[in-house]
Backbone as a printed PyTorch tensor [residue, N CA C, xyz], in Angstrom:
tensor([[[  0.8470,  -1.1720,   0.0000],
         [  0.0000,   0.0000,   0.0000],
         [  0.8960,   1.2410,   0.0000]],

        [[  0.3580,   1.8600,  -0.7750],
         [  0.8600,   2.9890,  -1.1440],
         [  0.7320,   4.2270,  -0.7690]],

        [[ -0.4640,   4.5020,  -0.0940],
         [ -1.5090,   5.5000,  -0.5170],
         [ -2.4480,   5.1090,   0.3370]],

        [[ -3.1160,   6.0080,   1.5720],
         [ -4.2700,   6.0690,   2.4060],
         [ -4.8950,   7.0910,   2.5740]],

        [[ -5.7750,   7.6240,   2.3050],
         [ -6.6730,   8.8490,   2.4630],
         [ -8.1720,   8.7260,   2.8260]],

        [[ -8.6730,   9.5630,   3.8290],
         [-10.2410,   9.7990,   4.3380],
         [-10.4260,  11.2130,   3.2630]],

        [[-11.9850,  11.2680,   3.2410],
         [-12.5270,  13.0340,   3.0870],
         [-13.7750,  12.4570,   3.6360]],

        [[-14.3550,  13.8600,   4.7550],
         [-15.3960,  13.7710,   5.1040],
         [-15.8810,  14.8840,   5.3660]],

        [[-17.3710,  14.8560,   5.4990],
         [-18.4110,  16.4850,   5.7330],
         [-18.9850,  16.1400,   6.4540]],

        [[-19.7690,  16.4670,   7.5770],
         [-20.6100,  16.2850,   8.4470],
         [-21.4040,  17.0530,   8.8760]],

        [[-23.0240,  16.9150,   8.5430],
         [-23.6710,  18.4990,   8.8770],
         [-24.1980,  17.8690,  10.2150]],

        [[-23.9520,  18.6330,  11.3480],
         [-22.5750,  19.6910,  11.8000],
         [-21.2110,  19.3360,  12.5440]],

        [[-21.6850,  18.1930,  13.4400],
         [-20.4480,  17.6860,  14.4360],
         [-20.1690,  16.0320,  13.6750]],

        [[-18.7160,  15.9820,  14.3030],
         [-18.6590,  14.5530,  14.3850],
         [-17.4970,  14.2030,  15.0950]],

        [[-16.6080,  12.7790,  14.9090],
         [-15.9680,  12.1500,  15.5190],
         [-15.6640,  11.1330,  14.4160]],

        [[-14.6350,  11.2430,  13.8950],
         [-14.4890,  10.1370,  12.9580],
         [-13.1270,   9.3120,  13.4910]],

        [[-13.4940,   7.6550,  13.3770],
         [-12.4440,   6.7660,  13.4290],
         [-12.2820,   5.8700,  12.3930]],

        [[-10.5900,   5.6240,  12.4250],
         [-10.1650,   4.7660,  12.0330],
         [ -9.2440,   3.2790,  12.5050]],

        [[-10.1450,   1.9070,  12.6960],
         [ -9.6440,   0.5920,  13.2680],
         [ -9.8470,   1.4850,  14.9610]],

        [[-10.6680,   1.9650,  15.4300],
         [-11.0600,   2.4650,  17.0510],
         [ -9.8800,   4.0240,  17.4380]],

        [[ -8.9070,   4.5060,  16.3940],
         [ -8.2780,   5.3850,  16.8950],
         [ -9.1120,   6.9400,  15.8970]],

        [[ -9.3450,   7.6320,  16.6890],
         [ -9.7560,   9.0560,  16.1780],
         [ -8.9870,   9.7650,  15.4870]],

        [[ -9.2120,   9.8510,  14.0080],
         [ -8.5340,  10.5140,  13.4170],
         [ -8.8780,  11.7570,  12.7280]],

        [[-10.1690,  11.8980,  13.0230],
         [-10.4980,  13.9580,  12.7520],
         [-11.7010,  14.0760,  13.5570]],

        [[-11.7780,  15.3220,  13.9430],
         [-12.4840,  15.2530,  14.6850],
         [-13.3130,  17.0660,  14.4790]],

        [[-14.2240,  17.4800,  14.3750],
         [-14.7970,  18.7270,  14.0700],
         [-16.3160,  19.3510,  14.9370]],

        [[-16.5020,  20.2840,  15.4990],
         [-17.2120,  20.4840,  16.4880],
         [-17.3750,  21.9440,  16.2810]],

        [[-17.9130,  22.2300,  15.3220],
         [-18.3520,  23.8750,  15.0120],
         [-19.6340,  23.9500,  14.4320]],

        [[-20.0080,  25.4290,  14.5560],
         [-21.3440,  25.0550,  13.7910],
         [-21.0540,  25.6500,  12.2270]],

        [[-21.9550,  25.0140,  11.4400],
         [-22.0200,  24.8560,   9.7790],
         [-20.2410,  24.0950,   9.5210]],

        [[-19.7530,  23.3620,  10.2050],
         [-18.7530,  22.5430,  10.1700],
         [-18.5580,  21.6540,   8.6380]],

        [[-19.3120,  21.5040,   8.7410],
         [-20.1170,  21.1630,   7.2120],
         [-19.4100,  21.4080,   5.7150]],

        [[-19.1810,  22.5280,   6.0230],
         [-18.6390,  23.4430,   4.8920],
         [-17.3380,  23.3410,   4.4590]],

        [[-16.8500,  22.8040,   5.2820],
         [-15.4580,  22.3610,   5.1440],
         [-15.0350,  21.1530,   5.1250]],

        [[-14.5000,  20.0460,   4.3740],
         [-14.1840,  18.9030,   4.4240],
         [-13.0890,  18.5320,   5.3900]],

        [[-13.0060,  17.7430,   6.0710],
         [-11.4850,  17.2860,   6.0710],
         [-11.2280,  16.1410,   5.6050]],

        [[ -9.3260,  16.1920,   5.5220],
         [ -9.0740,  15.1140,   4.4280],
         [ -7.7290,  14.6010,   5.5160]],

        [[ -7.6910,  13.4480,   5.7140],
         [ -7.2010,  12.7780,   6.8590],
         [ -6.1070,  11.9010,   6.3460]],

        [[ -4.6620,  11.7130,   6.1800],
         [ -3.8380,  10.8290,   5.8870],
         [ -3.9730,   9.4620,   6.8700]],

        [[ -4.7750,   8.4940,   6.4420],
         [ -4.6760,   7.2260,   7.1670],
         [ -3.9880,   5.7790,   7.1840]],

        [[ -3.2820,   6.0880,   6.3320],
         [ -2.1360,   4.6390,   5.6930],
         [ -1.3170,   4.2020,   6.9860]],

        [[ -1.3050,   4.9000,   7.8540],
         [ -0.8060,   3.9990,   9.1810],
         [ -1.4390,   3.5730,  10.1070]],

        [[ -3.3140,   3.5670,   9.9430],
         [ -3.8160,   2.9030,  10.3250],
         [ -4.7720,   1.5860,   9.6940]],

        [[ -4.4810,   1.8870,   8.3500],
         [ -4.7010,   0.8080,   7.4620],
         [ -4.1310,  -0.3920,   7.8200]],

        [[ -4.8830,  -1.5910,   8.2620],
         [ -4.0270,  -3.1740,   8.0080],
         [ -4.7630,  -3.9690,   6.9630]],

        [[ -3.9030,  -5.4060,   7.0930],
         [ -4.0670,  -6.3130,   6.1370],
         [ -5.4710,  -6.5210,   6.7700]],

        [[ -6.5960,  -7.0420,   5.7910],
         [ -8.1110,  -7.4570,   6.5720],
         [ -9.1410,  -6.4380,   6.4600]],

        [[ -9.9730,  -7.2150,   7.5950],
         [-10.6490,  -6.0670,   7.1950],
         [-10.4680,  -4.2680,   8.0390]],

        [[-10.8850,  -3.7790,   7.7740],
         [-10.7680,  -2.2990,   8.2720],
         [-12.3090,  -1.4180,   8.6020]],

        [[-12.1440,  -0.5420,   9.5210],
         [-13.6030,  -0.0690,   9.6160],
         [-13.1930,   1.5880,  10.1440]],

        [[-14.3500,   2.1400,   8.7630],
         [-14.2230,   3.8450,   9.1600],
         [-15.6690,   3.9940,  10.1620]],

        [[-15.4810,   4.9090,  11.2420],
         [-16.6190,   4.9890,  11.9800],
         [-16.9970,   6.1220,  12.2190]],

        [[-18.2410,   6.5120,  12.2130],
         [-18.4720,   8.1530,  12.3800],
         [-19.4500,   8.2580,  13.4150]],

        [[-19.2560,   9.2560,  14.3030],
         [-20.2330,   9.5710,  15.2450],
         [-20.7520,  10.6760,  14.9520]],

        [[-21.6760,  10.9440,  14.4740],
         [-22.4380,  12.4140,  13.9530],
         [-23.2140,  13.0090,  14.8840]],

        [[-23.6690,  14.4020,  14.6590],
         [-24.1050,  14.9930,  15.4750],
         [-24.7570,  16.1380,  14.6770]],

        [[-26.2640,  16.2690,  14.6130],
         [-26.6130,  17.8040,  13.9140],
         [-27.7600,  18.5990,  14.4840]],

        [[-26.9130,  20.0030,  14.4330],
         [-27.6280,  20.5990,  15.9360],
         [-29.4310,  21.1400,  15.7270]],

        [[-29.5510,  21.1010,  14.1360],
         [-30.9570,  21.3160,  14.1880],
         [-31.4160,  21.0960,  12.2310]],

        [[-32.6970,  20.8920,  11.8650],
         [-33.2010,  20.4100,  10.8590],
         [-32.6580,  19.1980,  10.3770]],

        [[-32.3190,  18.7530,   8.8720],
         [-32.1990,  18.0530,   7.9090],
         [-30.2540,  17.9120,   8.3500]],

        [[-30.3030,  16.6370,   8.1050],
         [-28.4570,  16.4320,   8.3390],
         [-28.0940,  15.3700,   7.5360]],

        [[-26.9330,  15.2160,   7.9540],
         [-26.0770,  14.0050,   6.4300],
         [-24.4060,  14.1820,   7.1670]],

        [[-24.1410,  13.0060,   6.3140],
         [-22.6720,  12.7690,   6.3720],
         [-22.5730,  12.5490,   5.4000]],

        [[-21.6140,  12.7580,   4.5060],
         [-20.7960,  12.2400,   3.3620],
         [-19.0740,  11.5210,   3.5600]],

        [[-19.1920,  11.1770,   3.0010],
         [-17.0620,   9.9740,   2.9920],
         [-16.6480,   9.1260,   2.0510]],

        [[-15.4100,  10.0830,   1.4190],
         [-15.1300,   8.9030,   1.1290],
         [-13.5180,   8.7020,   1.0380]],

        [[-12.9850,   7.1580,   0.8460],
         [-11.4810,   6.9090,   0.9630],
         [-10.8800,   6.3370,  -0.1440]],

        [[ -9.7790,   6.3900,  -0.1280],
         [ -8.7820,   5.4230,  -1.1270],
         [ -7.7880,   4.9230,  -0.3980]],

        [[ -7.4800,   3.6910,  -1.1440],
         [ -6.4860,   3.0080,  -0.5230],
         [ -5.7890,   2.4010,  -1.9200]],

        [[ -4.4670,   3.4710,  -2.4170],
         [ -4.2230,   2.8660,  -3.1270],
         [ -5.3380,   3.3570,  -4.6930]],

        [[ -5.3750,   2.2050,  -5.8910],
         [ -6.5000,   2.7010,  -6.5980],
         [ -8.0210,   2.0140,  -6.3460]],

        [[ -8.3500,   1.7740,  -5.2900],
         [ -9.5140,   1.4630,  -4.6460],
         [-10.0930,   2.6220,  -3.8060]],

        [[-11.6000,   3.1810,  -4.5820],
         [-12.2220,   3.9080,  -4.0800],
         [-13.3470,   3.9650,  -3.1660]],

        [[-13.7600,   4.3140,  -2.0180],
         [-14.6890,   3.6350,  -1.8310],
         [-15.6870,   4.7480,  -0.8490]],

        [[-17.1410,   4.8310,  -0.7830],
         [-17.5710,   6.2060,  -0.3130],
         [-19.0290,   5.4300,   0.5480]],

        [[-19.5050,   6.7940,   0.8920],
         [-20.4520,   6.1850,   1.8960],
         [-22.1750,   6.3130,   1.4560]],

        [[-22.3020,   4.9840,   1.7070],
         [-23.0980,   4.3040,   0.4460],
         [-24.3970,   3.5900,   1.9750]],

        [[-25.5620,   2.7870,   0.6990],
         [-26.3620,   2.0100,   2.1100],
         [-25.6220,   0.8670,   2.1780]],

        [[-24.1690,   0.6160,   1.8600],
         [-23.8270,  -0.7640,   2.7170],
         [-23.2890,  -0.1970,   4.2900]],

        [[-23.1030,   1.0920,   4.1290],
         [-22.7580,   1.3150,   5.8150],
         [-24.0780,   1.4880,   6.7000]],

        [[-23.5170,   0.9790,   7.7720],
         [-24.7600,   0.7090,   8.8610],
         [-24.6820,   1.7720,   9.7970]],

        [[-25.9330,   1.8700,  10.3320],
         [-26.4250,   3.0440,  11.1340],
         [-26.8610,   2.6440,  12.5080]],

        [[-26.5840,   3.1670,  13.4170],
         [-26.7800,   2.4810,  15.1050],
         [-28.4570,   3.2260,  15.3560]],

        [[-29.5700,   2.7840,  15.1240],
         [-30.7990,   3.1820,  15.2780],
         [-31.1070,   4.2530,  16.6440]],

        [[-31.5570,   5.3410,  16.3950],
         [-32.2520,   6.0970,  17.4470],
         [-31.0160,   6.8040,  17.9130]],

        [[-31.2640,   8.0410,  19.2820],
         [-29.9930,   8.3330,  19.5930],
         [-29.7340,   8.0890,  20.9460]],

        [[-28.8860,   7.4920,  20.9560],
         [-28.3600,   6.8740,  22.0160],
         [-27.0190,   7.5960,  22.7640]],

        [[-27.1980,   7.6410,  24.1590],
         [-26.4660,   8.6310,  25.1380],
         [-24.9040,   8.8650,  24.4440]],

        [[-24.2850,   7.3600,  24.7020],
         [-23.1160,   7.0470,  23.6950],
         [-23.2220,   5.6130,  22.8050]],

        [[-22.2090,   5.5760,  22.2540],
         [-22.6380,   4.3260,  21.0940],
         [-22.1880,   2.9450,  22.5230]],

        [[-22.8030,   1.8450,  21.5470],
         [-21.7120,   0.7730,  22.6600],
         [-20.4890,   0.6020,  22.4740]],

        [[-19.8840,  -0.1400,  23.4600],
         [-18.4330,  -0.3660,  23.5250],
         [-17.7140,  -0.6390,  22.3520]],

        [[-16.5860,  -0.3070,  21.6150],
         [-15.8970,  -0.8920,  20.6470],
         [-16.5020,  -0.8980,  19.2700]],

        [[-17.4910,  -0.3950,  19.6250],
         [-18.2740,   0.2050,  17.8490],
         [-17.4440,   0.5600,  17.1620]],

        [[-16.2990,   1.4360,  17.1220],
         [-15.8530,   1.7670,  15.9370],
         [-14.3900,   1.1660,  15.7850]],

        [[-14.3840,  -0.7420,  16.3330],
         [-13.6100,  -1.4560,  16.2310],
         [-13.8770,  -2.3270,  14.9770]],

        [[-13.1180,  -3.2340,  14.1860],
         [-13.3090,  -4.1200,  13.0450],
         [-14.0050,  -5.2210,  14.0110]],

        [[-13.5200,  -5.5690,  15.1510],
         [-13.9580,  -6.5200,  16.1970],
         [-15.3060,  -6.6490,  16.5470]],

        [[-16.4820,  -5.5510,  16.3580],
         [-17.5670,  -5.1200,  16.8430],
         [-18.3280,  -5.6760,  15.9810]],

        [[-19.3720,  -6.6100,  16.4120],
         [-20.9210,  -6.9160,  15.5040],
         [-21.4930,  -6.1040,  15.4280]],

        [[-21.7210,  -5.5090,  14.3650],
         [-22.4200,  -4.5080,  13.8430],
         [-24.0620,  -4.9020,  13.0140]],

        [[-24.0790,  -6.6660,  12.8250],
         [-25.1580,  -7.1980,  12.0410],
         [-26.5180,  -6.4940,  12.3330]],

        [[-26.7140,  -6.2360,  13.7890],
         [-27.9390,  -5.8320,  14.1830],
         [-28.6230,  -4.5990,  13.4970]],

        [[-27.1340,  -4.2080,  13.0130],
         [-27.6300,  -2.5130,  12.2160],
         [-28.1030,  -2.4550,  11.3330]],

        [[-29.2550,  -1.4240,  11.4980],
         [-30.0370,  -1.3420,   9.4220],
         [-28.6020,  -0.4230,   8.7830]],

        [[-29.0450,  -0.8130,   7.4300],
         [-28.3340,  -0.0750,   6.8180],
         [-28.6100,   1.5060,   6.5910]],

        [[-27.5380,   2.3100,   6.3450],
         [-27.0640,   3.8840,   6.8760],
         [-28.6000,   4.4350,   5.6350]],

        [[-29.2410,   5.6130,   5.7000],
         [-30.0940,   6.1490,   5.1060],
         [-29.1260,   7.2930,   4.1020]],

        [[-29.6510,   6.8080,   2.6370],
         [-29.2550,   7.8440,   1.8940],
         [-29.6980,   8.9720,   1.5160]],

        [[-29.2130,  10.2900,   2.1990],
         [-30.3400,  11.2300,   1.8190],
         [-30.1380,  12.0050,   0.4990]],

        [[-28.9370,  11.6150,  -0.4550],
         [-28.7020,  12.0920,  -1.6650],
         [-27.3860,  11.6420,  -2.0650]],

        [[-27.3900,  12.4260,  -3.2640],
         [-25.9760,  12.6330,  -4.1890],
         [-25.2200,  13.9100,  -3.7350]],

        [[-24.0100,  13.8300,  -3.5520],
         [-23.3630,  14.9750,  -3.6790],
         [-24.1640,  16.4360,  -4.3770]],

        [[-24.1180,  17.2430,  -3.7510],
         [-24.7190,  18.1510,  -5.1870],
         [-26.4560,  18.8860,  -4.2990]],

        [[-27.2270,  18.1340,  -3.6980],
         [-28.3680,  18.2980,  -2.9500],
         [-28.2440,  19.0580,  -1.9510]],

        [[-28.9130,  19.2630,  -1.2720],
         [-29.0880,  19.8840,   0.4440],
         [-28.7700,  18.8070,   1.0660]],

        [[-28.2640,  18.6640,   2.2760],
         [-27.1790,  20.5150,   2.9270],
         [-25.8490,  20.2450,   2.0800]],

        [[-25.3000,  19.6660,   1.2230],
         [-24.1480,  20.2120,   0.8720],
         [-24.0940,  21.1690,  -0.6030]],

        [[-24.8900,  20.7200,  -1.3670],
         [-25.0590,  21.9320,  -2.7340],
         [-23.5410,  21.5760,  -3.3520]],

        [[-23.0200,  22.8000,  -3.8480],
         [-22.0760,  22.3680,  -4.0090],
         [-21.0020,  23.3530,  -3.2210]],

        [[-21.5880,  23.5310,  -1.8430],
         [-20.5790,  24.6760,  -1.0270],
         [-19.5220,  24.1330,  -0.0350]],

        [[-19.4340,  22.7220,  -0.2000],
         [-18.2540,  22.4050,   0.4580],
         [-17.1630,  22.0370,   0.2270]],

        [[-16.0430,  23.1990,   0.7610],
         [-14.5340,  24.0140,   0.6020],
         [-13.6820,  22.6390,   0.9340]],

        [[-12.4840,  22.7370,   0.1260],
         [-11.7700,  21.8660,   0.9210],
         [-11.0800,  22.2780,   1.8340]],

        [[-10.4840,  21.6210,   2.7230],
         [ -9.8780,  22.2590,   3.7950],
         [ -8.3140,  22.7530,   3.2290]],

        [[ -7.6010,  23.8360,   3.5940],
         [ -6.3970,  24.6310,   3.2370],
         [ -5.2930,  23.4850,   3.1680]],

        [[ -4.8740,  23.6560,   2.3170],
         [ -3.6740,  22.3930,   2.5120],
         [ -2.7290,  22.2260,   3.6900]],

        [[ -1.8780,  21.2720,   3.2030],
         [ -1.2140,  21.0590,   4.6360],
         [ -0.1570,  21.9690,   4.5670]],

        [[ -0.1830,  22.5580,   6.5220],
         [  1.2170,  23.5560,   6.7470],
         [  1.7640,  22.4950,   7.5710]],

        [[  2.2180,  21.5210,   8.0260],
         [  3.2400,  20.8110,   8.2790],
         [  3.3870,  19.5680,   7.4420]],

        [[  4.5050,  19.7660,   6.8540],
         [  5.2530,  18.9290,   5.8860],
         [  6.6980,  17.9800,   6.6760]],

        [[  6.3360,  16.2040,   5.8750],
         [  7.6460,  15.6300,   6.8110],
         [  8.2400,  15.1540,   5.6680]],

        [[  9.7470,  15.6820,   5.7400],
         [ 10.1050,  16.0490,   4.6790],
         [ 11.2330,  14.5820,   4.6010]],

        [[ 11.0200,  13.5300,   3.5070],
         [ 11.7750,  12.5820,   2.9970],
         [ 12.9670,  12.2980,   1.5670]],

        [[ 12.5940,  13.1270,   1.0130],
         [ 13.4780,  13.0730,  -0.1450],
         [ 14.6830,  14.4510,   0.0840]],

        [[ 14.5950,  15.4300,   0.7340],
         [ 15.4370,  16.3130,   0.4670],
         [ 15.7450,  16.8510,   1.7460]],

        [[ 17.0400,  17.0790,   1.6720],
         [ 17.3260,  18.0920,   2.9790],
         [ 17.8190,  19.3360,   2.6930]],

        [[ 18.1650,  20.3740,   4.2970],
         [ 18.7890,  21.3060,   4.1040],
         [ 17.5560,  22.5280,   3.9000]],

        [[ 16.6700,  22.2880,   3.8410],
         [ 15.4910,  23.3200,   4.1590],
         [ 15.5890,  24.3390,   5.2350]],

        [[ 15.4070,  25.6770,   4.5860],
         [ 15.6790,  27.0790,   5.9020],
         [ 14.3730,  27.4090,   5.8950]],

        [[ 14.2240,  28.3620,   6.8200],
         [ 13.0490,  29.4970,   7.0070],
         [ 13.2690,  30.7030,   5.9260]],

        [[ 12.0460,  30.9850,   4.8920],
         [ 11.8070,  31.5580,   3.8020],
         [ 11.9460,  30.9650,   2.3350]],

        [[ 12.4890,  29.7790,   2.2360],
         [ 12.8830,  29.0290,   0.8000],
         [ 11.7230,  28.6240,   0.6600]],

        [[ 11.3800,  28.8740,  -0.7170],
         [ 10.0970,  28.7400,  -1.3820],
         [ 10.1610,  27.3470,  -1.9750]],

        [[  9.2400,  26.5900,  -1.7370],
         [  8.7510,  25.5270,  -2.2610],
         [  7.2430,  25.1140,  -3.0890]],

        [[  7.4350,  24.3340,  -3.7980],
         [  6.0100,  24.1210,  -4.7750],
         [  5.6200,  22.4660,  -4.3230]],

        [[  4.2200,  22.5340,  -3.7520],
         [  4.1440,  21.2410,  -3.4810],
         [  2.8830,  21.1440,  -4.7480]],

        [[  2.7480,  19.7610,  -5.3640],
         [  1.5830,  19.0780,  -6.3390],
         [  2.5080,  19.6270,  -7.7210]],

        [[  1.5240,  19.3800,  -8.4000],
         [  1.8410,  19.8800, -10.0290],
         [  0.9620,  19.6960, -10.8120]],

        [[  0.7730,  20.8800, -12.3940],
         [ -0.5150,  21.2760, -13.0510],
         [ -1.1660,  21.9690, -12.2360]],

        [[ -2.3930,  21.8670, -12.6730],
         [ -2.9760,  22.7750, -12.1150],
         [ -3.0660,  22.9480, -10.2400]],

        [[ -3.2830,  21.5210,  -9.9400],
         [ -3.1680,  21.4280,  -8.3760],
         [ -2.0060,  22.1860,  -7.7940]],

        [[ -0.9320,  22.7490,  -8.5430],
         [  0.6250,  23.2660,  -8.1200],
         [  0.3130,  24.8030,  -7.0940]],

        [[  0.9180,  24.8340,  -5.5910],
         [  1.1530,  25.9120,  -5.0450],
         [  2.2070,  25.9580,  -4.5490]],

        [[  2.6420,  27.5150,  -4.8260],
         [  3.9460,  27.4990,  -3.9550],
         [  4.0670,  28.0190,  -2.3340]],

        [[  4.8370,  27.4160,  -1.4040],
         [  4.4820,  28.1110,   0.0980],
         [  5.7020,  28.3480,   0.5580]],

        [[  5.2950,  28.8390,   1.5450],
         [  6.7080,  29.9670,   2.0390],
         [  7.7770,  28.5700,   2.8760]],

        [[  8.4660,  28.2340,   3.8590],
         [  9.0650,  27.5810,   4.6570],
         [  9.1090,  28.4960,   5.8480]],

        [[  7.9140,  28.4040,   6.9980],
         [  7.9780,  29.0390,   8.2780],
         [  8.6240,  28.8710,   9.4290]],

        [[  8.9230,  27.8990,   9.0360],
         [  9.6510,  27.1490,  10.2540],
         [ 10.2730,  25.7430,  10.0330]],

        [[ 11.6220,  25.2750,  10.3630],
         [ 11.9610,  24.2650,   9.9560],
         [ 12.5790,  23.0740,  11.2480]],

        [[ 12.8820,  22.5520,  11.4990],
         [ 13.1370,  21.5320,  12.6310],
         [ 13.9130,  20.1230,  12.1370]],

        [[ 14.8880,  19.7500,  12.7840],
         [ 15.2240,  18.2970,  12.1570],
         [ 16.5570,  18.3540,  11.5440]],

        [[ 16.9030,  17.2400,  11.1870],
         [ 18.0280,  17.8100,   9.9950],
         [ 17.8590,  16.3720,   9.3320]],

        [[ 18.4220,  16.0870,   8.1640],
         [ 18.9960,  15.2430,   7.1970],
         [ 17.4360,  15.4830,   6.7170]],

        [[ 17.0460,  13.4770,   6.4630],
         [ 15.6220,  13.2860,   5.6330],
         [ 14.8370,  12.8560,   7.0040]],

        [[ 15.0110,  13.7110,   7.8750],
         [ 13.6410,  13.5900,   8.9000],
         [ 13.4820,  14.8850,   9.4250]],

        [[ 13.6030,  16.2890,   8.2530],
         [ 12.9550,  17.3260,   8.8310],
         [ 11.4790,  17.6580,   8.8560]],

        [[ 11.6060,  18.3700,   9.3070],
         [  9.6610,  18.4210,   9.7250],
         [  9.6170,  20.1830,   9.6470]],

        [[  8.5280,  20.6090,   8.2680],
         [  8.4280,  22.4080,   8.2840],
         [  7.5010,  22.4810,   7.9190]],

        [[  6.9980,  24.1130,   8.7560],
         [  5.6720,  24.2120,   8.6620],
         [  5.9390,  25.6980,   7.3840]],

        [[  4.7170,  25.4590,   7.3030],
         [  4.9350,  26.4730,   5.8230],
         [  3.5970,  27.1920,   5.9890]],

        [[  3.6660,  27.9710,   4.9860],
         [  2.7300,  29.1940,   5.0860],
         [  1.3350,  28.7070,   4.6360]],

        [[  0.0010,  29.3300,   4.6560],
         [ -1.2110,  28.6650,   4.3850],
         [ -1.2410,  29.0950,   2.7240]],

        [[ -2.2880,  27.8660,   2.1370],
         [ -2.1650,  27.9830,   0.4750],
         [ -2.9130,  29.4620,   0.4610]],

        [[ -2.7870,  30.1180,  -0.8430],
         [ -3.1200,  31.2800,  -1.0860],
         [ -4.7410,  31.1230,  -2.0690]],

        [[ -5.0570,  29.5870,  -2.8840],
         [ -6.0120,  29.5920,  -3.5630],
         [ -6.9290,  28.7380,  -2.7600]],

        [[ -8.1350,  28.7520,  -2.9830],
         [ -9.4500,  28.0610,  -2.6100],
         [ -9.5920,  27.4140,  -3.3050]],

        [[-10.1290,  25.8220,  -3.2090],
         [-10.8630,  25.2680,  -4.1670],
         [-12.1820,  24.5950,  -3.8230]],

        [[-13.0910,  24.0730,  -4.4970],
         [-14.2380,  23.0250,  -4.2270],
         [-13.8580,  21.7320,  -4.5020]],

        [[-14.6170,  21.4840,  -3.2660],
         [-14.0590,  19.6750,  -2.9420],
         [-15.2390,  19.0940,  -4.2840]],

        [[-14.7140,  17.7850,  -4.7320],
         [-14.9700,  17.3340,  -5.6180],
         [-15.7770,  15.8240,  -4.7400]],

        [[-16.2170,  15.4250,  -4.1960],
         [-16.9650,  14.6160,  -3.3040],
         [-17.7410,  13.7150,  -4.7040]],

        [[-17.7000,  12.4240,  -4.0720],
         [-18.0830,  10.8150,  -5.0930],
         [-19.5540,  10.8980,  -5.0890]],

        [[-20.3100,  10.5150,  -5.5100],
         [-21.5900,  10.0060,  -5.7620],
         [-21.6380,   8.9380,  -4.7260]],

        [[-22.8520,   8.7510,  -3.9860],
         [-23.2060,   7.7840,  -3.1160],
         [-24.3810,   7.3480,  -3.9460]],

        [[-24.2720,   5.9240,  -4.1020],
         [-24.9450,   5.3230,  -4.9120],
         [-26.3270,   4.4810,  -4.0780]],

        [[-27.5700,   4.5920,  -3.9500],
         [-28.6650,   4.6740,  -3.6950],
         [-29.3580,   3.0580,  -3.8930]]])
């Protein structure tokens, strides 16, 4: 494996895991609006694997959207994911373990396609990443300009701060300067 990635929206709160460890977590209101996109390849194993979401929406019509890759396997949140019925104080124990029987659960309710209410098409991706761990190159200062992606995805960011030396420095860099719209999968019905 090559390659592990989450994206998720949640109108409004949530708690998302991966194999029982929390790996984003968002608690604002219209939270929604913003995706996050979660590097998970070190909690990926051989078998099976389980993304878990604890949602939360503070008033009307709500939804979650997700989806991951592993590698060139795509995969988003669809009615094969299951839904823990009614709301309950907290979930039970180890729910968002691979270990956990989950059979009892109906399957998750689809309330659309990308594109509908509440997301339309207003949800931002989140600003790229300002801490970078840096493997192929050393010798990085504070102010040397760097270009991370390429084509059109290409930005360049400042170097704010740098730490480390050889191929295990670690720098935080300046925030991207462009916006874009998250491009979110079709959940298939």
């Amino acid at each position: 494996m090559t390659s592990a990635a989450l994206r998720i929206a949640v109108d409004d709160e949530h708690d998302t895991y991966v194999n029982g460890t929390l790996v984003t977590s968002l608690h604002i209101a219209n939270g929604w609006r913003t995706s996050n996109v979660v590097d998970i390849k070190p909690l990926v194993v051989d078998g099976t694997n389980v993304v878990a979401v604890a949602a939360t929406n503070g008033s009307g019509a709500g939804s979650m959207i997700a989806a991951f890759d592993i590698d060139a396997s795509h995969f988003v949140s669809d009615a094969t994911w299951k839904a823990l019925p009614g709301t309950p104080p907290s979930p039970p124990d180890g729910w968002n373990t691979a270990a956990f029987d989950d059979s009892s659960w109906p399957a998750a309710n689809v309330s659309g396609l990308y594109g509908i209410g509440p997301w339309n098409q207003n949800v931002s991706a989140p600003d790229g990443p300002t801490t970078l761990h840096v493997a192929s190159r050393t010798g990085f200062v504070v102010g040397d300009q760097i270009s991370i992606d390429t084509g059109a995805n290409q930005e360049t960011r400042t170097v704010a701060s740098a730490s480390g030396t050889g191929t295990s420095q670690i720098l935080t860099v300046d925030s991207p300067s462009r916006s874009s719209t998250a491009r979110a999968p079709r959940c298939s019905t």
